[in-house]
C-alpha positions as CSV (number, residue, x, y, z in Angstrom):
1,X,239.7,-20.3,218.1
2,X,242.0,-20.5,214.8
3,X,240.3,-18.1,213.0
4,X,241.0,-14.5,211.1
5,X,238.9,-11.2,212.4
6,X,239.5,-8.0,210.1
7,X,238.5,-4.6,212.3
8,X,237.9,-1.5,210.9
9,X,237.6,1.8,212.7
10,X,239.0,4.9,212.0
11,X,239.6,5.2,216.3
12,X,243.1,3.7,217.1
13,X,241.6,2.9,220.8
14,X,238.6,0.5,219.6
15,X,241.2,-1.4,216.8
16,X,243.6,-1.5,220.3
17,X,240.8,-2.5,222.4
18,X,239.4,-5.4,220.0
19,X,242.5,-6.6,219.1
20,X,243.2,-7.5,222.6
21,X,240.1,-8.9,223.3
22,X,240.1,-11.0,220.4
23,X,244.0,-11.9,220.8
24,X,243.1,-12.9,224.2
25,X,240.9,-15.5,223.0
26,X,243.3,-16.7,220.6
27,X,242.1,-14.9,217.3
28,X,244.2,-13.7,214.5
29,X,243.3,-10.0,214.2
30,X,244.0,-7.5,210.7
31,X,243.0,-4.1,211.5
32,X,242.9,-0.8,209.4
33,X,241.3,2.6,209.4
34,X,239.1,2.8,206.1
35,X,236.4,0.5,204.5
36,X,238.7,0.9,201.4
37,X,241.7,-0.5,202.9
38,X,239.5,-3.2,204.5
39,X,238.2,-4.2,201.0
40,X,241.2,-4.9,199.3
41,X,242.7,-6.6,202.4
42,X,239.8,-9.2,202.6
43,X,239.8,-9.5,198.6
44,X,243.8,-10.5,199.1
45,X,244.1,-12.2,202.0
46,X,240.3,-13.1,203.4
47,X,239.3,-13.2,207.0
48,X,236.7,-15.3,208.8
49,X,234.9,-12.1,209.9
50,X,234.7,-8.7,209.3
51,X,234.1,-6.1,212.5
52,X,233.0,-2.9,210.9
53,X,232.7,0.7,212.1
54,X,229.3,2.3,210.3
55,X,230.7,5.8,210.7
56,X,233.9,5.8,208.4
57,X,236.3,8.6,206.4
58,X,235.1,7.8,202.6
59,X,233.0,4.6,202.5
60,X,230.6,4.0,205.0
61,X,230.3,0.7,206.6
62,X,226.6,0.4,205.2
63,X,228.6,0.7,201.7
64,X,231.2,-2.0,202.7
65,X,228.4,-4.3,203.9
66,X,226.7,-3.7,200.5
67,X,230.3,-4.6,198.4
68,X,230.9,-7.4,200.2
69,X,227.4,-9.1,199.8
70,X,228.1,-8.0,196.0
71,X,231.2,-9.7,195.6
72,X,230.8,-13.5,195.1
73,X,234.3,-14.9,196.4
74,X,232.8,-12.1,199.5
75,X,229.4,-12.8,200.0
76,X,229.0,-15.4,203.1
77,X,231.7,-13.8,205.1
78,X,230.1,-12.7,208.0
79,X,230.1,-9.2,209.4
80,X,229.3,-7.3,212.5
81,X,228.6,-3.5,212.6
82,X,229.5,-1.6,215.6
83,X,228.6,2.3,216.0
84,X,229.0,5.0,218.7
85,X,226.3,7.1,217.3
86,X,223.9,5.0,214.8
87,X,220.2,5.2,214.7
88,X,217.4,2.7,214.5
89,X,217.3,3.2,210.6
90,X,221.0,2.4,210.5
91,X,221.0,-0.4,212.6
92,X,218.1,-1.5,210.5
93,X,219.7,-1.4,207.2
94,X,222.5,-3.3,208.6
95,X,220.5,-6.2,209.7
96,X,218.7,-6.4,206.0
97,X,221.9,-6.3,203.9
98,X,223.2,-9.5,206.3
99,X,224.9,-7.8,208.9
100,X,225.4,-10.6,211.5
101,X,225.3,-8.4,214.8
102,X,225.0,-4.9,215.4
103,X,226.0,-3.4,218.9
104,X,226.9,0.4,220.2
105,X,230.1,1.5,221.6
106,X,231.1,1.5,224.4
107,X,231.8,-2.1,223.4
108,X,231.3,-4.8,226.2
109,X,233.8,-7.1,226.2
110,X,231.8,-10.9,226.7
111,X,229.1,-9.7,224.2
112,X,232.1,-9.1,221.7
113,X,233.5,-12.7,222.4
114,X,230.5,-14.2,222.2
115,X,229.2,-12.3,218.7
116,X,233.0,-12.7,217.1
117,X,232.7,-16.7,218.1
118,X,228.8,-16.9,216.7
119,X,230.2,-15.8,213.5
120,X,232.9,-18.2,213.5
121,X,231.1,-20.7,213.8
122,X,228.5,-19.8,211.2
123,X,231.2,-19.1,208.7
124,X,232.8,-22.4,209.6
125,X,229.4,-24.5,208.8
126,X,229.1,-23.0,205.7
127,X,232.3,-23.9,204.6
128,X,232.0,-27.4,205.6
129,X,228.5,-27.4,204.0
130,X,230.0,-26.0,200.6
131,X,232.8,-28.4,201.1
132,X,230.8,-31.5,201.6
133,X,228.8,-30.5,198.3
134,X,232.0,-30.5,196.6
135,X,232.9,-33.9,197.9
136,X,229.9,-35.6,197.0
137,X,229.8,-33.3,193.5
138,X,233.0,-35.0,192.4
139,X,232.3,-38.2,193.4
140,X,229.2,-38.5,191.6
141,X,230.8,-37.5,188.6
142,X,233.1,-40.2,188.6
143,X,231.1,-42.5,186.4
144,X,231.6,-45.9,185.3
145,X,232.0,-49.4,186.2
146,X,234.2,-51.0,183.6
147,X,237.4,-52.8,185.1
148,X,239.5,-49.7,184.3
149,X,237.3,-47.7,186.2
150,X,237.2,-49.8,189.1
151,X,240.5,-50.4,189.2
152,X,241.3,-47.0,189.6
153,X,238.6,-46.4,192.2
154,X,240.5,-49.4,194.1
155,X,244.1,-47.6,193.4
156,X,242.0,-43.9,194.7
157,X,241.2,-45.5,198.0
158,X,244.7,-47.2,198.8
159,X,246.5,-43.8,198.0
160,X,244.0,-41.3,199.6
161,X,244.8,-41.9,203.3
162,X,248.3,-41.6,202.8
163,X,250.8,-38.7,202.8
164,X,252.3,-39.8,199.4
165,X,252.7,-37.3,196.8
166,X,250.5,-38.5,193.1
167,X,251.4,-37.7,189.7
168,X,247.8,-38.3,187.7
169,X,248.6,-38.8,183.6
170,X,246.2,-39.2,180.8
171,X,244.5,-37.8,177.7
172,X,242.6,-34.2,178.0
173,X,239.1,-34.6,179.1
174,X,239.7,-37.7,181.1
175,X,238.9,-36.1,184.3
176,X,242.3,-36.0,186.4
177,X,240.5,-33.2,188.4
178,X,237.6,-35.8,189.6
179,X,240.4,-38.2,190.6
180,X,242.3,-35.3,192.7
181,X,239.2,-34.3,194.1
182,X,238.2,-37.9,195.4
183,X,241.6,-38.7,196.7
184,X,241.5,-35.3,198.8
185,X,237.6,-36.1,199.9
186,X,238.9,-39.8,201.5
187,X,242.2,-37.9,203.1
188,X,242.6,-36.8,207.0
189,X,242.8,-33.8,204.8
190,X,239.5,-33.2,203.9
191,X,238.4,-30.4,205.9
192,X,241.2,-28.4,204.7
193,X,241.5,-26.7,201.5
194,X,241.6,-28.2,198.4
195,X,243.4,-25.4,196.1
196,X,243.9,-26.0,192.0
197,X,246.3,-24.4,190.4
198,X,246.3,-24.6,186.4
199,X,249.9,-24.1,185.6
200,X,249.6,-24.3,182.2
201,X,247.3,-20.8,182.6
202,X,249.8,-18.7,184.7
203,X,252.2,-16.7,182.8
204,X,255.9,-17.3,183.9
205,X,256.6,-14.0,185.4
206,X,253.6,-14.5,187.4
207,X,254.3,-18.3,188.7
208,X,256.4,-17.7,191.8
209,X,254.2,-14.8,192.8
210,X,250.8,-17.1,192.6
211,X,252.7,-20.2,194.3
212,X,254.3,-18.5,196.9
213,X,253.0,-15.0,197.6
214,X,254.1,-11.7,197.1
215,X,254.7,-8.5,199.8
216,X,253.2,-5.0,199.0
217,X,255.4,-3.0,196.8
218,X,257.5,-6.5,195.8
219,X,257.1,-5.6,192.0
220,X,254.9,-3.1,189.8
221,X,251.8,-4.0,190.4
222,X,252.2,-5.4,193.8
223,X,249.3,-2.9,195.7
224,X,249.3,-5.0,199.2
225,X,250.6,-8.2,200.1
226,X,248.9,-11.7,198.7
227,X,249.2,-15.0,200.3
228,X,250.4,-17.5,197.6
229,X,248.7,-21.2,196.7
230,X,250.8,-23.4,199.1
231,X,249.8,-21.0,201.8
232,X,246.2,-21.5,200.9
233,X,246.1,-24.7,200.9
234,X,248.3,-25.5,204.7
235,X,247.2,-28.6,205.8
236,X,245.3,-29.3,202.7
237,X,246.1,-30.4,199.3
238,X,247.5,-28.4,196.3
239,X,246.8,-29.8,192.9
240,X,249.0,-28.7,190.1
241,X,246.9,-29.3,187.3
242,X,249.2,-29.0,183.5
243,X,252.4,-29.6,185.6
244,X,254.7,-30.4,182.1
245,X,253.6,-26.7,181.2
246,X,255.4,-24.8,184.5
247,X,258.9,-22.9,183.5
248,X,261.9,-24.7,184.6
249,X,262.8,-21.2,186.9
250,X,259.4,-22.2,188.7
251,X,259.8,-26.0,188.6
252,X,263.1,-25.5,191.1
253,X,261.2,-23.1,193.6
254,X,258.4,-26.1,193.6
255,X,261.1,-28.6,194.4
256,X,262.9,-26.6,197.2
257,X,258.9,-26.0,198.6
258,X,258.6,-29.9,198.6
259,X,261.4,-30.6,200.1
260,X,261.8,-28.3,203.2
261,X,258.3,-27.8,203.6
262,X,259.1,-23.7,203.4
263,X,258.3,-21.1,201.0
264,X,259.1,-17.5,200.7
265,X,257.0,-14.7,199.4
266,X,258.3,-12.6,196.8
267,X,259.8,-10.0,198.3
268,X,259.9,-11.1,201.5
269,X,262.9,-12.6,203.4
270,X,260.5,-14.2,206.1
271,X,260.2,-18.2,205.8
272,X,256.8,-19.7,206.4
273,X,256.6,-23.4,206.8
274,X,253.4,-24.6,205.1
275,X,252.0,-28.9,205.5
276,X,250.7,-29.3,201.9
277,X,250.0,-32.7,200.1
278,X,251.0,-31.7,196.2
279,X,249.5,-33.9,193.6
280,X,250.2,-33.3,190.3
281,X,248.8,-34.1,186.6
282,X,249.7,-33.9,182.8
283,X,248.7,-35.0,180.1
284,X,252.3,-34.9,178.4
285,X,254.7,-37.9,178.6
286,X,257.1,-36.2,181.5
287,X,259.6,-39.1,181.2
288,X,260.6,-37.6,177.5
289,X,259.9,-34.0,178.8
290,X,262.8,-34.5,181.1
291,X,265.0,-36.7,178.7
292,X,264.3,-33.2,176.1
293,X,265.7,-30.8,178.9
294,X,261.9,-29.2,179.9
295,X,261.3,-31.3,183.2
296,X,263.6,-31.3,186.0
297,X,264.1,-35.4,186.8
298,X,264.4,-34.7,190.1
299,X,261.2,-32.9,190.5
300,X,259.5,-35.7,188.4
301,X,260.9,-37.9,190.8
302,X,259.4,-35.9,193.7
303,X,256.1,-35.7,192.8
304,X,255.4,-39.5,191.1
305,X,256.1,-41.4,194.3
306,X,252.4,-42.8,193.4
307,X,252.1,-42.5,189.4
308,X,248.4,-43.0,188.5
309,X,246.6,-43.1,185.5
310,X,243.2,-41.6,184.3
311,X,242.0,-44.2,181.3
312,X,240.7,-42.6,178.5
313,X,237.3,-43.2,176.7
314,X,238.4,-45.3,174.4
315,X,239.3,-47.8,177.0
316,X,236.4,-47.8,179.0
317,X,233.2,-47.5,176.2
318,X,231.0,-49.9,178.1
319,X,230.8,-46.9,181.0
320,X,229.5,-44.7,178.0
321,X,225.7,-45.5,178.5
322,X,225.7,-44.3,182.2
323,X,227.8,-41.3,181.3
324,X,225.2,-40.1,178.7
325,X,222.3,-40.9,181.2
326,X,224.2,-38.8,184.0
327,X,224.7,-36.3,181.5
328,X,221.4,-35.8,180.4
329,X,219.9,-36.0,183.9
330,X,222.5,-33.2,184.5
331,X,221.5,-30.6,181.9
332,X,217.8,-31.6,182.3
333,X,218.0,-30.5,185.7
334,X,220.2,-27.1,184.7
335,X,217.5,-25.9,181.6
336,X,214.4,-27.1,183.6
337,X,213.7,-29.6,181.9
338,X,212.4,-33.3,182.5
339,X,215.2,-36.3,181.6
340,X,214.6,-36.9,178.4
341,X,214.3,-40.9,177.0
342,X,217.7,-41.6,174.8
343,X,217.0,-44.0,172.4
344,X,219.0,-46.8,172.6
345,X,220.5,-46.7,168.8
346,X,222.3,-43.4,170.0
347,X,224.0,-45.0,172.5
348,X,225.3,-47.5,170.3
349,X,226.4,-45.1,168.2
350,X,228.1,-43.4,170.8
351,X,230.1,-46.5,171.8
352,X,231.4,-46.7,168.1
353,X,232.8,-43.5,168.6
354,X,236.2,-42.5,169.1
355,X,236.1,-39.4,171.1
356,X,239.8,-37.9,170.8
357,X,238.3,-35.6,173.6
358,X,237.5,-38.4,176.3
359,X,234.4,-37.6,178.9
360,X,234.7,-33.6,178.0
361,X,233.9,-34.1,174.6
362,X,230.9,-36.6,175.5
363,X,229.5,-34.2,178.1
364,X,229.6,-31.2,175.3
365,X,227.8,-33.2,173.0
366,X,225.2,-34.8,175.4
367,X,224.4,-30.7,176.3
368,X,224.2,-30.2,173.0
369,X,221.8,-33.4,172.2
370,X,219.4,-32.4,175.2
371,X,218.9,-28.5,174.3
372,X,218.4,-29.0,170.7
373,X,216.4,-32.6,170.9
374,X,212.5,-33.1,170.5
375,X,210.7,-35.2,173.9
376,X,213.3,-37.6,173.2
377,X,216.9,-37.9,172.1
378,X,217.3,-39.9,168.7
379,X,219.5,-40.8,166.2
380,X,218.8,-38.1,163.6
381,X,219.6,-35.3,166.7
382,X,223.4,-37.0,166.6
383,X,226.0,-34.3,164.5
384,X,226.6,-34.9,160.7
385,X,229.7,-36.5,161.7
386,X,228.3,-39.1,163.6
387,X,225.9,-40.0,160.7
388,X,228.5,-39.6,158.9
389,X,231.0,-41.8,160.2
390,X,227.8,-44.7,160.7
391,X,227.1,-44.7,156.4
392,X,231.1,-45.0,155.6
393,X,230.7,-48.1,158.5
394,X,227.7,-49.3,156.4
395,X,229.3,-49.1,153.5
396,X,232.0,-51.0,154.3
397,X,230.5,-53.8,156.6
398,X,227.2,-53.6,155.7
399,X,224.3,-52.3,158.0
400,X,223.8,-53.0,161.7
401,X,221.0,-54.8,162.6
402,X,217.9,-53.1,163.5
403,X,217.3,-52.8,167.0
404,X,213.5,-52.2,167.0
405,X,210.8,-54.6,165.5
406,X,209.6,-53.1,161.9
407,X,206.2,-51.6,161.5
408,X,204.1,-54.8,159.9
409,X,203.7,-53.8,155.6
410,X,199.8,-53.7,156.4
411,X,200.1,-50.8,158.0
412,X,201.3,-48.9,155.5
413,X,199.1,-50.3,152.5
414,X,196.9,-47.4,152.3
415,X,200.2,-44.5,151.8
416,X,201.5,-43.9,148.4
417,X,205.0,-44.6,147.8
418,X,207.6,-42.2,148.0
419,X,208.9,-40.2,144.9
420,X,212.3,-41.1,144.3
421,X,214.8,-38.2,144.7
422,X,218.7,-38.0,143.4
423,X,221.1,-38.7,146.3
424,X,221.8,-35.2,147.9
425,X,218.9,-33.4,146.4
426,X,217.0,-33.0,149.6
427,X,217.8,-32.4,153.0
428,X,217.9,-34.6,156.2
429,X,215.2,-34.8,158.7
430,X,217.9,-33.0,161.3
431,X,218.7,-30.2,158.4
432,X,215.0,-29.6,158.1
433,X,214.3,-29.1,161.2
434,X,217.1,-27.1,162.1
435,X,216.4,-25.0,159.2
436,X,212.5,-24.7,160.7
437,X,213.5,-23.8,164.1
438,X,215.9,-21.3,163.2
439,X,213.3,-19.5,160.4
440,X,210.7,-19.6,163.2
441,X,213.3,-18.0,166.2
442,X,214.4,-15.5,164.0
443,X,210.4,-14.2,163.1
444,X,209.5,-14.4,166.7
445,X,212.6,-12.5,167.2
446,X,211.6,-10.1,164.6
447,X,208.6,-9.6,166.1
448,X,209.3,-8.2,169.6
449,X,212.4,-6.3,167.9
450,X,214.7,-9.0,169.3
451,X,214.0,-8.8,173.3
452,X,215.2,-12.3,174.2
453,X,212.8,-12.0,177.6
454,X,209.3,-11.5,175.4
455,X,210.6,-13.9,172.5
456,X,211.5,-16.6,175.1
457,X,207.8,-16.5,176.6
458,X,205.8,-16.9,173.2
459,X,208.4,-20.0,172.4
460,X,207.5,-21.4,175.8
461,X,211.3,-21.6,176.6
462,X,214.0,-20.2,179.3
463,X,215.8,-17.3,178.3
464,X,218.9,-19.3,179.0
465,X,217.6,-22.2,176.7
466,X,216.4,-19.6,174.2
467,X,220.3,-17.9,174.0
468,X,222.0,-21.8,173.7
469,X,219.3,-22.2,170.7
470,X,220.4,-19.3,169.3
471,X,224.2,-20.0,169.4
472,X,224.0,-23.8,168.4
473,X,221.2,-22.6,165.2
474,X,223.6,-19.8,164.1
475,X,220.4,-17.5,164.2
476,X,222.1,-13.7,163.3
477,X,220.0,-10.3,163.9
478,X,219.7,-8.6,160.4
């Protein structure tokens, strides 16, 4: 089975005797003599399972169980406890903190195949589960039906099945993430890793050491060895997300990776061949980049043998009623809340806008628009600047027509008339009640002496909704 089993035992003869068991059955075995160094070896490197001693010098395995069930990027690995002398409370506590098997020394050789392969497996399920979520995750959010859109969808299902390398371009916010994220989903690929790497967020010391590795003791800092991001992702795909922004030193190791196929860790003279599809996105023009010296042509070259193109907002604002409505249905479901009704002036309203931040910008305002909305999502819960921006339109063009029938004069016969009031002399409906919401957090606040838990009960809200409201209403303790 391909697959990575870290031992720990502080007795040389079990770590010998597992190791060729396991080796035997074609399994990749780590092995070390403490919990500690077992720790920071699976943080670095991973493993498909951990076999654990309970008995160890310093930390226990009872305590290693415990870290690694603590430690997100840790917690579905599986592990098996072994002991020579542990007792029914022991092997107890194993089994509730997620220990996968527990067995006592002296070990029996088929049992240890067939618990090591059990685990496997699991671990292997889960990942495929977690991948397939992914998958259909990014895929869903891929919204829109406007030519553009499908267009690229079309161009997304040519390229995927292919081995050619894709340079994605477009605006921030577009979602050149999404499209890397379908084209690995619909590629032989797909049960392989899909690894990101954000470029633009790596300093430049750093950049050969995250690409391609590093040994133990390779620089200051360097406390074991670290498999780099095209070793990650062998036999997957590697996305370099803000390619423009990687060093030129960098952006000639890259090319030398894509064109033998080899990298070296730092530090290391050992070659390991790696089969990784690269594609690559910017949102900088990389044709002037490399006519201004900062892009190497012949890495551009390399990695836009398919050039494709993520469309901005602007071109696509018919898709902007079904992103809102994804959207909403999105952060409903994350407060606990039911989809709200979006009246349909705010969506023409929306498609007037420019959005100089593409989907990103729309999603951060639809999150805003459903936490801070009434039972439905109107016109007056749109920013100032949207209001705004409609009144200069007004003025200029005159008013758009009114999309819902008038209420008949009749009806009103029997209210006085309004006072008249000096333009700016009273606030908006939205100022109102953003003023009234904030004056009544803060009391209840007050009240309970600020415990977000109690306050977030008598407003009939979820502590996470109640912590957004009090961001987005600028509500300060005294």
């Amino acid at each position: 089975m391909s697959a990575t089993v870290l031992v720990i035992d502080d007795e040389k003869n079990i770590r010998r005797t597992l190791r060729m068991v396991l080796e035997g059955d074609g399994i990749d075995v780590r092995d070390v003599e403490t919990a500690e160094a077992g720790l920071a070896l699976l943080i670095d490197e991973g493993a498909d399972v951990v076999v654990t001693d309970i008995r160890l010098p310093g930390m226990s395995g009872i305590e290693l169980l415990q870290r690694i069930r603590r430690t997100a990027e840790l917690a579905s690995t599986p592990v098996v406890v072994i002991s020579g002398h542990a007792s029914v409370a022991e092997a107890v506590d194993a089994v509730k903190l997620g220990a996968t098997d527990f067995f006592e020394k002296p070990l029996d050789r088929d049992r240890v195949l067939v618990s090591v392969r059990n685990a496997i497996r699991t671990a292997t399920l889960e990942r495929e589960v977690t991948r397939l979520r992914s998958a259909v995750g990014a895929r869903e959010e891929m919204v829109g039906d406007s030519p553009v859109m499908r267009r690229l969808f079309t161009e997304i299902e040519k390229v995927a099945p292919t081995r050619g390398r894709v340079l994605i371009t477009g605006e921030s916010g577009t979602g050149k993430e999404l499209i890397a994220k379908a084209m690995h989903r619909l590629s032989p690929r797909k049960e392989a890793p899909f690894v990101k790497v954000n470029c633009a967020a790596i300093p430049s010391e750093l950049v050969e050491s995250e690409l391609f590795g590093h040994e133990k003791g390779a620089f200051t800092g360097a406390v074991a060895r670290k498999r780099g991001h095209f070793e990650s992702a062998d036999r997957g795909t590697l996305f370099l997300d803000e390619i423009g922004d990687m060093p030129l030193a960098a952006q000639a190791k890259v090319l030398r990776a894509l064109q033998s196929g080899e990298v070296t860790r730092v530090g290391s003279d050992q070659v390991i061949t790696v089969d990784v599809r690269v594609i690559a996105a910017t949102n900088k023009d990389l044709e002037r980049e490399v006519k201004e010296g900062r892009f190497r042509e012949d890495l551009y070259f390399r990695l836009s043998v398919v050039p494709l193109r993520s469309p901005s907002l602007r071109e696509r604002p018919e898709d902007i009623p079904a992103l809102v409505r994804h959207f909403v249905d999105e952060f409903s479901r994350e407060n606990g809340m039911k989809p709200k009704p979006v009246e349909p002036e705010v969506l023409e309203e929306l498609q007037r806008r420019g959005f100089p931040g593409n989907v990103r910008e729309l999603k951060n305002l639809v999150e805003r628009l459903v936490i801070l909305s009434g039972d439905e999502i109107t016109v007056m819960d749109l920013p100032e600047e949207s209001r705004l921006s409609r009144e200069l339109r007004e003025k200029t063009v005159g008013p758009a027509a009114p999309a819902r029938t008038s209420v008949p004069p009749d009806d009103d016969d029997d209210l006085p008339p309004a006072p008249p009031s000096a333009p700016g002399t009273r606030p908006s409906l939205r100022e109102y009640r953003d003023n009234a919401e904030r004056h009544y957090i803060l009391e209840t606040l007050r009240e309970v002496d600020w415990n977000i838990s109690r306050a977030a009960g008598l407003l009939g809200l979820e502590r996470t909704n109640l912590h957004k409201k009090i961001r987005a209403l600028n509500v300060k303790r005294d």
